[in-house]
C-alpha positions in Angstrom: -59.8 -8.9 -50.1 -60.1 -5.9 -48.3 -63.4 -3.7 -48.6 -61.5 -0.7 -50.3 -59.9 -2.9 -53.0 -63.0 -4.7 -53.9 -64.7 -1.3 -54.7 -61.5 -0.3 -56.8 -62.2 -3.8 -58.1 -65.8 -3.2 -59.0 -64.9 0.2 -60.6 -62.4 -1.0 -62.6 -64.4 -4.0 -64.3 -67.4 -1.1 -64.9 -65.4 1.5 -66.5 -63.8 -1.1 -68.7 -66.6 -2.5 -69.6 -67.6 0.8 -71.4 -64.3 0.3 -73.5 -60.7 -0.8 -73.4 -58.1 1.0 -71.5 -54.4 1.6 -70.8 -53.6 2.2 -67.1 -52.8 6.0 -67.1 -56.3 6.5 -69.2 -58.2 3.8 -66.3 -56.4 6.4 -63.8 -57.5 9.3 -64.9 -61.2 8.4 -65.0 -61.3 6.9 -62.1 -59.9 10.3 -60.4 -62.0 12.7 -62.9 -65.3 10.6 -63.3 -65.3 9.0 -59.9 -63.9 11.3 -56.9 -64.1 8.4 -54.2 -61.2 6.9 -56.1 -58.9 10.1 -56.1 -56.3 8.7 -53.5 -55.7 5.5 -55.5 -52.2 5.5 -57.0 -50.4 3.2 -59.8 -49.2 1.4 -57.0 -52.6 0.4 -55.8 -53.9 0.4 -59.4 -52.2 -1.9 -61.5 -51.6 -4.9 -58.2 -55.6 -4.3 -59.1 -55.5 -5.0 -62.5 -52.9 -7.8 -62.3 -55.5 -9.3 -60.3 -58.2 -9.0 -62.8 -56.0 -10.4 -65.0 -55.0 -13.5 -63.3 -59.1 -14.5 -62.5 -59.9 -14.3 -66.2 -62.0 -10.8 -66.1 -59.6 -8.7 -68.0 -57.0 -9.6 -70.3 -53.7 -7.7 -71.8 -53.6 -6.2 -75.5 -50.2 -4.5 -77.0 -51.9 -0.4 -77.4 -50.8 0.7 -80.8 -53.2 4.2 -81.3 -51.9 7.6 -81.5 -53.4 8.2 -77.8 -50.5 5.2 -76.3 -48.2 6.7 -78.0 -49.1 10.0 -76.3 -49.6 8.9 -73.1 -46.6 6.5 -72.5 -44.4 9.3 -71.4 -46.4 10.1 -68.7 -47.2 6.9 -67.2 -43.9 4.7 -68.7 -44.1 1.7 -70.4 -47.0 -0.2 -68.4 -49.4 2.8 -70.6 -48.9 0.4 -73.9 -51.1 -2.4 -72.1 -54.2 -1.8 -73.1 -56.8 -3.9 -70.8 -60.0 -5.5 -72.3 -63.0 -7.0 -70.0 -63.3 -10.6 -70.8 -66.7 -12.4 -71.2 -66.0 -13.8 -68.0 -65.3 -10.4 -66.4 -68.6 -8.9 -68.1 -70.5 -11.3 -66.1 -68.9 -10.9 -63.0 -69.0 -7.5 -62.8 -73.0 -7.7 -63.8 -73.2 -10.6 -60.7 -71.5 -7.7 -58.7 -74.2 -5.2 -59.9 -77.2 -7.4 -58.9 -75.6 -7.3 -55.0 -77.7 -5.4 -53.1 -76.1 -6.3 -49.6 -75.2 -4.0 -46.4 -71.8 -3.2 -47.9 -73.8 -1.1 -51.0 -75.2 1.3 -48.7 -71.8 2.5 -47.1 -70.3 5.9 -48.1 -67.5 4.7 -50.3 -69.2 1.8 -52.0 -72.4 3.7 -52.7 -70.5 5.9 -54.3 -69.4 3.6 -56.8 -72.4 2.0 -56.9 -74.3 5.2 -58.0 -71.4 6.0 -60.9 -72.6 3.1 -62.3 -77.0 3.3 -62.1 -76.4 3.6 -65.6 -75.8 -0.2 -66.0 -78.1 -1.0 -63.4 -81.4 -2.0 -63.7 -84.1 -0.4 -62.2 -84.8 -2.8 -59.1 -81.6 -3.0 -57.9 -81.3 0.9 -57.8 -84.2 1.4 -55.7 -83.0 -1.1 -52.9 -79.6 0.3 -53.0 -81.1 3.7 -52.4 -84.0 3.1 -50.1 -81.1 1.1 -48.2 -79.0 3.7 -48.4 -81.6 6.3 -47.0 -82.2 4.1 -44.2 -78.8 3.8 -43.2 -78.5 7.2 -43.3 -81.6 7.8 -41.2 -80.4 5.6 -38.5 -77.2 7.6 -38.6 -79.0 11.0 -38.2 -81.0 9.6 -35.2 -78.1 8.3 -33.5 -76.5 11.9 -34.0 -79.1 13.7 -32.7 -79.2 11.7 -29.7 -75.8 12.2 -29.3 -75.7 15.9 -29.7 -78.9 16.3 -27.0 -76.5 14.6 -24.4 -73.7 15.9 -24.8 -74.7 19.5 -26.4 -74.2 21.6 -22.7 -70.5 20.6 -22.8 -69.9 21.3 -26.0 -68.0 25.0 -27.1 -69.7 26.9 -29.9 -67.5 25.9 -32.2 -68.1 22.0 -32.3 -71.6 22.5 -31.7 -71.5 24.1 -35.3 -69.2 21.0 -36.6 -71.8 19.0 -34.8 -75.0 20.8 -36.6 -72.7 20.6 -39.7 -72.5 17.2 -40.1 -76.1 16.9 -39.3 -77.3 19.1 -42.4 -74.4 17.0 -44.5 -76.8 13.7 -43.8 -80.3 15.6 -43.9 -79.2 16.9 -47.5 -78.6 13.2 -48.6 -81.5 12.2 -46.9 -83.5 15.0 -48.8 -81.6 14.1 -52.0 -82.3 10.1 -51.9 -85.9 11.1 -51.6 -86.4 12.5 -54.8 -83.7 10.0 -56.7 -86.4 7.3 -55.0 -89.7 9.4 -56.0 -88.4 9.8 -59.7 -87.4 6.1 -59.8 -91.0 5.2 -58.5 -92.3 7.8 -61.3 -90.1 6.2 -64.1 -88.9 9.7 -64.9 -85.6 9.9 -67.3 -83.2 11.9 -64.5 -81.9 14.0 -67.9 -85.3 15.4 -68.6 -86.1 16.7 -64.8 -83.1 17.8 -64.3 -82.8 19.7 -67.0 -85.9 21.5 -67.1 -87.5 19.6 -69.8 -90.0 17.1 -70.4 -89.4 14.0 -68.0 -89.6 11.0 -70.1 -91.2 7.9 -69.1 -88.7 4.9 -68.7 -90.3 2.3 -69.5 -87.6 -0.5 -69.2 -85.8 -1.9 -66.3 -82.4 -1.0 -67.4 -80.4 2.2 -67.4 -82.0 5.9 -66.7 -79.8 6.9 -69.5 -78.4 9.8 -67.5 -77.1 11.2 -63.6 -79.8 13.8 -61.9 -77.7 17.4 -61.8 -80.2 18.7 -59.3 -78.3 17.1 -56.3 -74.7 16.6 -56.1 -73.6 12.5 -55.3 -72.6 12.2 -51.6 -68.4 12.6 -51.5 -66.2 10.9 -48.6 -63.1 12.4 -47.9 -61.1 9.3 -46.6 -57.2 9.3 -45.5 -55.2 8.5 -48.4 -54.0 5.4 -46.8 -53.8 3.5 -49.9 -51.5 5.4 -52.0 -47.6 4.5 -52.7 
């Protein structure tokens, strides 16, 4: 299984685990809710869920709300499957959340990882992000080393692109440190974000909400995967 699949994979199982879906609904969220996934088309999504299927994570219901009805037009007659996580499926997908290996900390995969903090607990998100900083660290150095050779040959123009993609990784570096000081803190993320009162979290699960202070790194990747 290729890396790119098992994050559609691992989005799938966590957005269905919030509640049943229909493939044109599982779509649309993951292109709205979670941008990484915008060049995923019905050819690469439902191979996907067939998959999940066939391991015993999802399973196949007949859809018979006024929402099918609506939406089978639009997506044809695979829309009237309406897909439900299995028990089996709810503990994968949690076994998949507890992984706190290499692959978390890369763009696309954090990115996934991160839609879903929500149903993480509180552990696992600080090692994904302190990992994730110190990937991104070791990136930055390795720019900067690179620019300082190779900055006298450059033209003015990809010196900026250069100094551009710089600032891209200082921002998320700046931004991980305050996800990682309010997760130290036990803040809610709603309440300083918004203004308010933070709220002391006092569990190890959810933070209940996403911080709107600092925007969630986005990759733009070739749309190799579409049909």
């Amino acid at each position: 299984m290729s890396r790119r699949s098992g994050i559609l994979e691992f989005a799938v199982l966590g957005l269905l685990r919030e509640s049943p879906m229909h493939g044109y609904e599982l779509r649309k969220r993951l292109n709205t809710s979670l941008g990484v996934f915008r060049a995923f088309s019905y050819g690469t999504l439902y191979p996907c869920l067939k998959t999940l299927v066939a391991n015993g994570w999802l399973i196949e219901e007949p859809g018979n709300t006024h929402d099918d009805a609506l939406a089978a037009p639009l997506a044809g007659r695979r829309a009237k499957i309406v897909y439900r996580l299995t028990a089996e499926g709810k503990e994968h997908f949690e076994e998949l959340l507890s992984q706190t290996g290499p692959d978390a900390y890369e763009d696309e995969h954090f990115a996934a990882r991160f839609a879903f903090f929500g149903q993480t607990s509180r552990d696992v998100r600080m090692r994904v992000l302190e990992g994730r900083r110190s990937r991104l660290e070791e990136r930055l150095e390795k720019m900067r080393a690179s620019l300082a050779r190779t900055r006298e040959r450059l033209d003015d123009y990809t010196l900026e692109l250069q100094r551009h993609g710089m600032e891209s990784v200082e921002r998320e570096v700046r931004w991980l440190n305050e996800l990682i000081e309010s997760e130290r803190a036990g803040r809610d993320l709603r309440g300083s974000a918004s203004g308010g009162p933070a709220q002391q979290d006092t569990t190890n699960g959810s933070t209940g909400g996403l911080p709107r202070r600092g925007e969630a790194p986005r990759t733009d990747t070739p749309d190799d995967t579409a049909t």
